[in-house]
C-alpha positions in Angstrom: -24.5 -34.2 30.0 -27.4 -33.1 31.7 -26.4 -31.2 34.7 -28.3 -31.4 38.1 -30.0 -28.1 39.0 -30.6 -29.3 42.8 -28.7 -31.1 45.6 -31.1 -32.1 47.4 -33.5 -29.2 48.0 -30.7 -26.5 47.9 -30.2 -24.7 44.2 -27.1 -25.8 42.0 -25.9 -22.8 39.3 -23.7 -23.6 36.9 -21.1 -22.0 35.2 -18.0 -22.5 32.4 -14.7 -21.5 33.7 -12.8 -19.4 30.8 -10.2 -20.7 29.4 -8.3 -17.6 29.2 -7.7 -15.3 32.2 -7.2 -12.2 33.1 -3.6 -12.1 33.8 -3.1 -13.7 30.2 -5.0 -10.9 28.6 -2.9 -8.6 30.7 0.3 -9.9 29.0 -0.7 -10.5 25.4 -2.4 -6.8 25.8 1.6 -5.3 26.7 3.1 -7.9 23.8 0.8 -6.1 21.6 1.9 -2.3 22.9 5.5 -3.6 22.8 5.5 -4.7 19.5 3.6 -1.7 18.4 6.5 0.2 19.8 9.0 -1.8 18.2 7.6 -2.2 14.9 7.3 2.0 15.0 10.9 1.9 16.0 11.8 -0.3 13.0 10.1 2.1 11.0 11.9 5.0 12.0 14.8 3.7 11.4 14.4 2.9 8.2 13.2 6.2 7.6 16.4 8.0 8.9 18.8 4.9 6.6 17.0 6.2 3.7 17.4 9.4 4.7 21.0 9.4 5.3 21.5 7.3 2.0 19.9 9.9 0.2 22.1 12.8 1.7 25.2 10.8 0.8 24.5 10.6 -2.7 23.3 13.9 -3.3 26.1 14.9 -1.5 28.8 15.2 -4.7 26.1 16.8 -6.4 25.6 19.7 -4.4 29.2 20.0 -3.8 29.7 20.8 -7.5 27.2 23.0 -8.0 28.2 25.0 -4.9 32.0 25.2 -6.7 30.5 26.0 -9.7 28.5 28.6 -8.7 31.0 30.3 -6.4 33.7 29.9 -9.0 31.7 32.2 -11.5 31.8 35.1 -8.7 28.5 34.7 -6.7 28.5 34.9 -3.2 27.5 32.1 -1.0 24.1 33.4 0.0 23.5 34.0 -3.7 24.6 30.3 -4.3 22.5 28.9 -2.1 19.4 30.4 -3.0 20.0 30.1 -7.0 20.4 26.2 -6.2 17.2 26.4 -4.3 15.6 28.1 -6.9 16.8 25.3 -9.3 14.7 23.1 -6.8 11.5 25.0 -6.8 11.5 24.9 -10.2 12.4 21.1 -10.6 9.4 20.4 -8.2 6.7 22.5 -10.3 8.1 20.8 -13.1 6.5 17.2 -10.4 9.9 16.6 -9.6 10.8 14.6 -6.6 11.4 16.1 -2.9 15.3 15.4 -1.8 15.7 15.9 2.0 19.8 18.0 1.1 17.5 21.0 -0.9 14.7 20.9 1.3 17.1 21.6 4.5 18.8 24.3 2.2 15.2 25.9 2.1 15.2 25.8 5.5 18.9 27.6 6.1 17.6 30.1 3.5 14.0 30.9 5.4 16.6 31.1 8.4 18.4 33.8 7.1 15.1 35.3 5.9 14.0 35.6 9.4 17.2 37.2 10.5 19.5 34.3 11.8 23.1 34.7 10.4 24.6 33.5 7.2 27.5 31.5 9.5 24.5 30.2 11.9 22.3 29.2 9.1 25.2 26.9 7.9 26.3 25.5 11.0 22.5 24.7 11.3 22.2 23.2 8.2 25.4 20.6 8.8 23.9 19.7 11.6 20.7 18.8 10.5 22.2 16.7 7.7 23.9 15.1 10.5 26.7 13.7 8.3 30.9 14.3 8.2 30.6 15.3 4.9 28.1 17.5 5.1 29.5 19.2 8.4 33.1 20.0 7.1 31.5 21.6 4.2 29.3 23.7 6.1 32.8 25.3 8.1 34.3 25.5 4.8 30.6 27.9 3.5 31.2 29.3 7.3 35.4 30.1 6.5 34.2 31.7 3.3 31.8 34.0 4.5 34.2 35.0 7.3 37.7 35.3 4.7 36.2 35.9 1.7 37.0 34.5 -1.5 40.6 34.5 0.0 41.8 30.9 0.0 38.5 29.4 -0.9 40.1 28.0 -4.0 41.9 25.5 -2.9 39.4 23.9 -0.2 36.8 23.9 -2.5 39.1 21.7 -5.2 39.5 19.5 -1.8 35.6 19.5 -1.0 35.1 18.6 -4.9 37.9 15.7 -5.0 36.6 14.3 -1.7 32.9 14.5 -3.4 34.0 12.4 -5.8 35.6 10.1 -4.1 32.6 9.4 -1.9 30.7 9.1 -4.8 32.5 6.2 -6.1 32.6 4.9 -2.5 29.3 4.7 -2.2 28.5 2.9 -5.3 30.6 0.1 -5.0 29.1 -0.3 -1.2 25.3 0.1 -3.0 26.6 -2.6 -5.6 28.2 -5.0 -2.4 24.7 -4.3 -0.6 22.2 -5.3 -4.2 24.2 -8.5 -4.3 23.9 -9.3 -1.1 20.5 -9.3 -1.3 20.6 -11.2 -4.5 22.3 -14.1 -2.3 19.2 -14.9 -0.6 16.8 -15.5 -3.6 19.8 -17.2 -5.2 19.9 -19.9 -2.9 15.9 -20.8 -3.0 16.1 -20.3 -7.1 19.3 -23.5 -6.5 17.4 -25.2 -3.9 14.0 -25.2 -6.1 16.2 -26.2 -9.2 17.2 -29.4 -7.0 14.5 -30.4 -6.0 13.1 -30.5 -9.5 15.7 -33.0 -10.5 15.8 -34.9 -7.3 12.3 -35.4 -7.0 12.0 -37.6 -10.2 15.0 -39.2 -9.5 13.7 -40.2 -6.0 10.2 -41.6 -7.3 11.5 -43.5 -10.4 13.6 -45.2 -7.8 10.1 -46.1 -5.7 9.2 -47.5 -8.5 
């Protein structure tokens, strides 16, 4: 259409109204920001699942070699920092990071800078955040205070209840794959029908 640029002798301007506002850009702009936030969210709570999955199963692990260690006579600072050193060398070997050894390394650089072996240990158990990983950090905390004194018998506990989780968490991992498995499962069926239904269907047509 050709559109009149006078009516009668006074000036007509045109112009196209948008289709899309201001107040609409308003909203879609704080959808985007909240979804933003959300997806960040998500992803942060993935992180700390993985992380806490990761502690549980090194969890028996460490246990063991803590036992081990303080069963041949070392000290529990000495412990500690041989297992680290186990670590470092692990890594230059291009091992894998693992959160439980790198919070160790942070308890030991702790202690280097002059916070004490009890405080270092509480630290630790609660940056790990887990039961597990608090009660062994008062046992670590009862030994420096006692001694060896007693130790023996908490740490067969601490090493039985390792173990335990340890099979605990492997039949939930093994619950949790075939879960997952359940999903795919039911399209692989689902395709497999419709490959003999289809035919069926169509030579019926016919």
């Amino acid at each position: 259409l050709i559109l009149p640029q006078f009516l009668g002798e006074e000036p007509v301007t045109w112009s196209e109204k948008s289709s899309v506002g201001p107040e609409i850009i308003v909203v879609m702009g704080c959808m985007v920001i909240v979804l933003i936030f959300a997806r960040e969210g998500e992803a942060l709570l993935k992180a700390q699942q993985k992380r806490s999955a990761e502690l549980i199963l090194d969890y028996p692990v460490f246990v063991h070699k803590v036992v081990l260690l303080l069963g041949s006579g070392m000290t529990c600072k000495s412990a500690w920092l041989r297992i680290i050193s186990d670590y470092n060398k692990m890594l230059e070997k291009g091992g894998k990071r693992q959160y439980l050894y790198e919070e160790m390394i942070v308890a030991a650089n702790e202690m280097r800078q002059g916070t004490t072996e009890i405080d270092a240990y509480e630290n630790f158990g609660r940056r790990c955040g887990l039961g597990p990983y608090l009660k062994f950090s008062s046992i670590l905390i009862q030994s420096v205070k006692t001694g060896a004194k007693g130790m023996g018998r908490m740490l067969a506990d601490a090493g039985d209840e390792a173990v335990l989780l340890r099979r605990e968490t492997a039949k939930r991992m093994g619950e949790e794959a075939g879960t997952k498995l359940l999903f795919p499962m039911i399209v692989l069926l689902a395709v497999v029908m419709a490959v003999v239904m289809v035919p069926a269907f169509m030579s019926m047509n016919i």
